[in-house]
C-alpha positions as CSV (number, residue, x, y, z in Angstrom):
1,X,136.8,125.6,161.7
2,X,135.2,125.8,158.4
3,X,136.2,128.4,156.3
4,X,133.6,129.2,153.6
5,X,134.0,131.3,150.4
6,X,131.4,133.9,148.5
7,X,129.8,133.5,152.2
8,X,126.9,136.0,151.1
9,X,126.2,134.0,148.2
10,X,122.9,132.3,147.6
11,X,124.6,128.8,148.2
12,X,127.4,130.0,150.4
13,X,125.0,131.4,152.7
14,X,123.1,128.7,152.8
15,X,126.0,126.9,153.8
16,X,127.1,128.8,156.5
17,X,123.3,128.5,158.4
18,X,123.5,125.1,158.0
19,X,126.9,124.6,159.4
20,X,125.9,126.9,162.4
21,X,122.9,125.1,162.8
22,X,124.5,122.2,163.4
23,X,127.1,123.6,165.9
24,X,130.3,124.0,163.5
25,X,132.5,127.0,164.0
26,X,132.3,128.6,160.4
27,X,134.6,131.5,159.1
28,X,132.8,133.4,155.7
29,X,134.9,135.1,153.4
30,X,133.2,138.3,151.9
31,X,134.5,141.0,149.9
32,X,132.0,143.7,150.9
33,X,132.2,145.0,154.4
34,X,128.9,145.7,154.3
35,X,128.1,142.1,154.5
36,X,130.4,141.5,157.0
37,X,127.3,142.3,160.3
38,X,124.6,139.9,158.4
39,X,127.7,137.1,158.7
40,X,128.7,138.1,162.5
41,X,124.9,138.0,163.0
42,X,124.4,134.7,162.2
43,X,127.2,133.3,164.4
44,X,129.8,132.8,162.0
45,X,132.9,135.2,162.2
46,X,133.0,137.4,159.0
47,X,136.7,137.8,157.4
48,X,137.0,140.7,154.6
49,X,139.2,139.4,151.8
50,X,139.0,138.8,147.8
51,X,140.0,135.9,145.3
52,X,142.2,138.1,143.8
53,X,144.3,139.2,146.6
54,X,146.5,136.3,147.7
55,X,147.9,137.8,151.2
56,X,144.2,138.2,152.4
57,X,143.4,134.6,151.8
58,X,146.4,133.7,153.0
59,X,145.4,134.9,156.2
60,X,141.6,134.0,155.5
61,X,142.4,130.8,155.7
62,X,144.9,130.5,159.0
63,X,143.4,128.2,161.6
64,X,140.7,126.5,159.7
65,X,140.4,122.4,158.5
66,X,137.7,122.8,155.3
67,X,137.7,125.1,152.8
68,X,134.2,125.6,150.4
69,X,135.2,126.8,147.5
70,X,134.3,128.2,144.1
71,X,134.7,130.1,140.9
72,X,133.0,133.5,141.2
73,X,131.4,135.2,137.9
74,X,129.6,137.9,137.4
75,X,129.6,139.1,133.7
76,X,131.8,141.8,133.8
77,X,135.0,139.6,133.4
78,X,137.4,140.8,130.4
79,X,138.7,136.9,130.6
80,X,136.5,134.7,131.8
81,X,138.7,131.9,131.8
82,X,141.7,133.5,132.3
83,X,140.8,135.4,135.3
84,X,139.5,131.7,137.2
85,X,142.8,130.4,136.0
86,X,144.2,133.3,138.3
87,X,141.8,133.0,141.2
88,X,142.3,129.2,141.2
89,X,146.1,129.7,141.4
90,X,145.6,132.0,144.5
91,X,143.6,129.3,146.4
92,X,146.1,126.9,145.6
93,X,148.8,129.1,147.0
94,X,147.0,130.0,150.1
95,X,146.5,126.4,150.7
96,X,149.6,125.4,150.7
97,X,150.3,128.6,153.4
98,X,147.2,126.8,155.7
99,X,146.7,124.0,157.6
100,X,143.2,122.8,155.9
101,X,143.2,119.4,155.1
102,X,139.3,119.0,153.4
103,X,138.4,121.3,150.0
104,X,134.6,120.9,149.0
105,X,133.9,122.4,145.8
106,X,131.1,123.8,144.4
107,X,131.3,122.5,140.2
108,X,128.6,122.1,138.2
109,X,126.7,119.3,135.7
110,X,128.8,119.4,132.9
111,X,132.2,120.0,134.4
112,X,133.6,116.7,132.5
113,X,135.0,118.8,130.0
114,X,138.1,120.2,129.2
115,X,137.2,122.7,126.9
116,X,133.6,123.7,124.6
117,X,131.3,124.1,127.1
118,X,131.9,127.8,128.0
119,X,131.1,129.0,131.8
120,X,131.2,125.4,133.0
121,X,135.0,125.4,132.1
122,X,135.5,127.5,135.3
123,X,134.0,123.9,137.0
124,X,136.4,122.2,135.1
125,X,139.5,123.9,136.3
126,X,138.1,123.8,139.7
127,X,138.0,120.2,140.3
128,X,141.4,120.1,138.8
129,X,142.8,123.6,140.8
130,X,144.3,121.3,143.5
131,X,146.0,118.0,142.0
132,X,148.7,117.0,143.8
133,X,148.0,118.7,146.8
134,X,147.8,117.1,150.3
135,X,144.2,117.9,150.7
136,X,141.3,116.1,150.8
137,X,139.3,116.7,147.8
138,X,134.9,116.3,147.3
139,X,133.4,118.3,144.0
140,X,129.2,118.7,144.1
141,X,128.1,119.1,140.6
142,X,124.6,120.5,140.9
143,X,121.7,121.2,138.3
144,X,120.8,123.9,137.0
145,X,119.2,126.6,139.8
146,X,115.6,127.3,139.8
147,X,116.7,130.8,141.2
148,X,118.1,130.7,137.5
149,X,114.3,131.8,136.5
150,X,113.6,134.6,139.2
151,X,115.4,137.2,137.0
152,X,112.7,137.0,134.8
153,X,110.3,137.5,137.5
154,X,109.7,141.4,136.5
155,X,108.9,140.6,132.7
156,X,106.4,137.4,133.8
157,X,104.2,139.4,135.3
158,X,104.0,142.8,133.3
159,X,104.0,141.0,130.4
160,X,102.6,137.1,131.0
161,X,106.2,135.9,129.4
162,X,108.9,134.0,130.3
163,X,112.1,134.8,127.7
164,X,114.6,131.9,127.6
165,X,117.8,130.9,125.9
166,X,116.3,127.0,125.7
167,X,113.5,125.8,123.2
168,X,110.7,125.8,125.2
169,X,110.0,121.9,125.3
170,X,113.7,120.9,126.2
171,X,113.7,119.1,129.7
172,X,117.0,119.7,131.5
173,X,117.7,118.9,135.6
174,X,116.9,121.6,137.7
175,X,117.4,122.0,141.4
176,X,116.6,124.4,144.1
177,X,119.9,126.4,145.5
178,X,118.6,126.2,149.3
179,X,118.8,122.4,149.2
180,X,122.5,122.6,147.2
181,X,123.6,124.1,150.2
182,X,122.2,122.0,152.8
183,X,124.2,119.0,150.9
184,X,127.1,121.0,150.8
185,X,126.9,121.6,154.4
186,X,126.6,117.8,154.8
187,X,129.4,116.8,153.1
188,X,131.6,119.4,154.3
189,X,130.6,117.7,158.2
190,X,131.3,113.9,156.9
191,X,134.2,111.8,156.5
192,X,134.2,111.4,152.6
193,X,136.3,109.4,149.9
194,X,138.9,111.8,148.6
195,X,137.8,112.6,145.0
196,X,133.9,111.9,145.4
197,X,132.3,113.7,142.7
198,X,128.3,113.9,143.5
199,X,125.9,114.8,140.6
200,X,122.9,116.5,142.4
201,X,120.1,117.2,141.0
202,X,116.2,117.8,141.6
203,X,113.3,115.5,141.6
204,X,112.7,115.5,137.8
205,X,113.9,117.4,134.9
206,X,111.9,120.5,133.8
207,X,111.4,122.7,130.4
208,X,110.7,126.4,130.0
209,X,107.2,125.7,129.7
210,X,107.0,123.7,132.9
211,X,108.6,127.2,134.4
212,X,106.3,129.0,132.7
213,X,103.0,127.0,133.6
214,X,104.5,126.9,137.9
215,X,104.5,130.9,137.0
216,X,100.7,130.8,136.0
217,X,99.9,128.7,138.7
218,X,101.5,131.2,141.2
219,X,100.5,134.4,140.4
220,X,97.3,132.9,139.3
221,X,97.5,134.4,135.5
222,X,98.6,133.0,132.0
223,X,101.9,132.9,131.4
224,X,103.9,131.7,128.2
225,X,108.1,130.8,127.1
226,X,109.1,132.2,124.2
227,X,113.0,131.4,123.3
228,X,115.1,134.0,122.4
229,X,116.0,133.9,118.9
230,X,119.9,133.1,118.6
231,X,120.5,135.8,116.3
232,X,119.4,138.1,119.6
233,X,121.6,136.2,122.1
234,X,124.8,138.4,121.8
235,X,122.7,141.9,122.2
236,X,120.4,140.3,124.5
237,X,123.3,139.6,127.3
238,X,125.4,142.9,126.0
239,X,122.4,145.2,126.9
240,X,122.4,144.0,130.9
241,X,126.6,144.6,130.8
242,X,128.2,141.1,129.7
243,X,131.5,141.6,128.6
244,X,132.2,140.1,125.0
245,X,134.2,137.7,126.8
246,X,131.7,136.6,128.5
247,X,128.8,136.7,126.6
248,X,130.9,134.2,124.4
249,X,131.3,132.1,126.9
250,X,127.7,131.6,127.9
251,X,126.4,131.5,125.1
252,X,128.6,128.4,124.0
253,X,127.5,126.9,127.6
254,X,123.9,127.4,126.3
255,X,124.8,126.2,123.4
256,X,126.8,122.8,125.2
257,X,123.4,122.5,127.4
258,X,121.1,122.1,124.4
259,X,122.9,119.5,122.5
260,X,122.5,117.4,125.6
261,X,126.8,117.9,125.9
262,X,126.4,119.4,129.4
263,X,124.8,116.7,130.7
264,X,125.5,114.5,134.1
265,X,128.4,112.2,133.7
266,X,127.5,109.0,135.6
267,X,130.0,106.9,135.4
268,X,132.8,107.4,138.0
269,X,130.4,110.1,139.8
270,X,127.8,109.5,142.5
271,X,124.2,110.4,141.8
272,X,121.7,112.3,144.9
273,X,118.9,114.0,144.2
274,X,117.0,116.4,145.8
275,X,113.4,116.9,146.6
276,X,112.2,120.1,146.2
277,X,109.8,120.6,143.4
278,X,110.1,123.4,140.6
279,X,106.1,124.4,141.3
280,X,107.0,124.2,145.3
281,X,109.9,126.8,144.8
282,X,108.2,128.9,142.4
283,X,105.1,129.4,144.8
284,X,107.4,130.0,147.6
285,X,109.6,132.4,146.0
286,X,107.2,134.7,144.1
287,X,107.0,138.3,146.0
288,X,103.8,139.5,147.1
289,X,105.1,142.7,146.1
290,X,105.3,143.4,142.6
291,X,109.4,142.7,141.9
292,X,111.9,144.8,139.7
293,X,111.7,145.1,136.3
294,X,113.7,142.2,134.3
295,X,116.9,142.9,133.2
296,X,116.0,140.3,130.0
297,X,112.9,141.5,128.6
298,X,111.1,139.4,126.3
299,X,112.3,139.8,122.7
300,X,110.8,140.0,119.0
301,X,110.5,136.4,117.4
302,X,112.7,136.9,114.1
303,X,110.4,136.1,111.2
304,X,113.0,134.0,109.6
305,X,114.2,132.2,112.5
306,X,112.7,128.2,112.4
307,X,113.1,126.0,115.4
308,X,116.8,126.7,116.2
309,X,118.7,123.0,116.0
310,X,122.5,124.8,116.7
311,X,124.3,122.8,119.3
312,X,123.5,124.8,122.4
């Protein structure tokens, strides 16, 4: 049996339908009861347990071969860092109380690093969470998420812009979330080389005005990127409830992915890509409906601010 972490996730999800799909016997880990019927629906059996609390993965984990996992964020930690540090330590220990013998990890582009790429640490420690251990051990590093955009769904079309954190014209990999978790769910299923590290990404590397321009050509009306100044970064993520903590931390992850730091590794890492276009999943993911207002509104242009060169 599988056993599959953050289960209601976008990617874990996505995981688990695959893997029932394909006739696996699948256990999801959710913290919210509530959750818990959408996961028994679907064929898998739904376990109630958190990252935090070590005696409910412990048992979580009983009488299962694979483990997904993953570092959850949200925003809201005090410690970014230190609080994966602590989850980490709890998977390790209910590992070692289990018999699973294969970890796939979620990580991420950039997880090469050590230290100065903010959020992307958290992949860091991942791939290193289980050295030593007698388990089998596969990383997938994806792009960036197109989902990434949807948030800003809300402010597109009330207001025909697209706020981001990038200069418009930089191209960085981008990948759709739906096909993240149909590789996962492959390599999960297949015998791989203990240590594999993939590097997924999409079909061709995209810029906030490509985003922009799949938004216009979806909802059929102009639509236009406009960065965020950086002087308006911190306020910008404190208003929709990051902790300082954490809006430190991403913004020095923006910061690594602008300088071109955060990039794919290559060398020692195995390269797949995807095929789902950015303008396919735009078209196919913009509501009918008019959606929820934006947490990230577009903001003011500074008047003093030139073409921001910091290392982002």
């Amino acid at each position: 049996m599988h056993v599959i972490l953050g289960a209601s996730g976008q990617v874990g999800s996505g995981v688990v339908t695959h893997l029932i799909e394909n006739g696996e016997s699948v256990k999801g880990i959710v913290r919210d009861e509530k959750k818990a019927a959408a996961l028994e629906r679907s064929g898998a059996t739904a376990v109630i347990a958190d990252a935090n609390d070590l005696p409910s993965l412990v048992a979580a984990f009983q009488d299962c071969s694979t483990l997904f996992a993953l570092t959850p964020e949200s925003g809201h930690e005090r410690n970014v860092i230190g609080q994966t540090k602590d989850i980490l330590e709890n998977y390790r220990k209910a590992l070692s109380n289990s018999p699973i013998k294969k970890v796939v990890g979620l990580s991420s582009i950039g997880a090469q690093y050590e230290t100065g790429t903010g959020n992307l640490v958290m992949s860091y420690l991942l791939e290193h969470a289980f050295t030593g251990m007698p388990v089998k051990q596969i990383f997938v590093r994806p792009a960036y998420y197109f989902s990434n955009w949807m948030m800003y769904l809300g402010t597109v079309m009330e207001k025909g812009v697209l706020p981001t954190f990038f200069p418009v014209d930089l191209a960085i990999p981008m990948i759709s979330p739906e096909e993240v978790a149909a590789f996962v769910a492959n390599v999960i299923q297949t015998e791989e080389e203990d240590g594999k590290i993939f590097e997924l990404t999409g079909p061709a590397a995209y810029s906030s005005e490509d985003v922009a321009k799949a938004f216009s050509a979806a909802l059929g009306k102009e639509v236009t990127a406009e960065q965020i100044p950086k002087e308006q970064w911190e306020s910008t993520l404190s208003e929709i409830g990051f902790t300082p903590d954490a809006v430190k931390n991403f913004i020095e992850m923006t910061e690594a992915v602008i300088s071109g730091k955060a990039a794919a590794e290559k060398d020692g890492t195995v390269q797949a890509k995807a095929r789902t276009t950015l303008q396919e999943y735009i078209l196919q993911h913009v509501p009918t409906a008019p959606p929820a207002k934006s947490k990230i509104a577009a903001k003011p242009k500074s008047k003093t601010t030139s073409k921001d060169k910091s290392k982002v």
